[in-house]
ROLUMLO-751446 format. One record per residue (C-alpha): residue in one letter; x, y, z. Coordinates in pm, 1 decimal. Layout:
<pts>
+----+----------+----------+----------+
: aa :       px :       py :       pz :
+----+----------+----------+----------+
:  a :        X :        Y :        Z :
...
+----+----------+----------+----------+
</pts>
This chain:
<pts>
+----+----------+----------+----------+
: aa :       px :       py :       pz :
+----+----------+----------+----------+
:  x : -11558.1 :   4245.3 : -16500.1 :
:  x : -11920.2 :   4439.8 : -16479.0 :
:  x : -11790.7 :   4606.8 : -16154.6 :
:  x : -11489.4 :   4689.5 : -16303.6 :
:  x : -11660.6 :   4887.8 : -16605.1 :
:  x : -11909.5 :   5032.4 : -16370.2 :
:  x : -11638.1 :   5214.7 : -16155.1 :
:  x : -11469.1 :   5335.8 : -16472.1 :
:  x : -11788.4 :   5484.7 : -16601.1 :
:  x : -11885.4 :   5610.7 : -16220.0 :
:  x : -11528.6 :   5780.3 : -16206.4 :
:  x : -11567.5 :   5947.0 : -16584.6 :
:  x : -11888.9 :   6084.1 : -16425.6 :
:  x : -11650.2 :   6225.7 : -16160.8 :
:  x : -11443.9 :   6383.6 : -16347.6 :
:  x : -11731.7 :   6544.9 : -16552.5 :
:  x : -11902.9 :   6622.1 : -16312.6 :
:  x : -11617.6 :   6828.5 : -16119.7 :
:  x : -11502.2 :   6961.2 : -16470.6 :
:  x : -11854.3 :   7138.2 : -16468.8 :
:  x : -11873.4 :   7250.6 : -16122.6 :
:  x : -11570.4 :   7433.1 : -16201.9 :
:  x : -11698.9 :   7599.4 : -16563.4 :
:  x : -11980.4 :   7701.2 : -16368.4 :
:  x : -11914.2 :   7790.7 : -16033.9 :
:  x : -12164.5 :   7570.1 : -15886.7 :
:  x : -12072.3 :   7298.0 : -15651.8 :
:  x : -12328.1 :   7024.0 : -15462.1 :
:  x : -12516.1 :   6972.7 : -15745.0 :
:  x : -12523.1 :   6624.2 : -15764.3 :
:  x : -12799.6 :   6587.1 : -16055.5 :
:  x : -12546.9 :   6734.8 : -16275.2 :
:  x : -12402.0 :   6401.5 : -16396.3 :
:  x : -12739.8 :   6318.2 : -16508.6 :
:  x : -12728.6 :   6552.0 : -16771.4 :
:  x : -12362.9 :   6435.6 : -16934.2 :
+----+----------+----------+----------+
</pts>
């Protein structure tokens, strides 16, 4: 059940991660999701 909540929170990091890449025309920046 813990894996299971850690891949939903690791693929809402995804998502917000590539949502931002797109706003800001950067892409690569992996440190990104530590800022959400």
């Amino acid at each position: 059940m813990l894996n299971e909540i850690k891949d939903g929170v690791l693929t809402g990091w995804k998502i917000q991660v590539k949502v931002i890449y797109k706003l800001t025309g950067y892409v690569g920046l992996e440190p990104t999701y530590c800022i959400l």
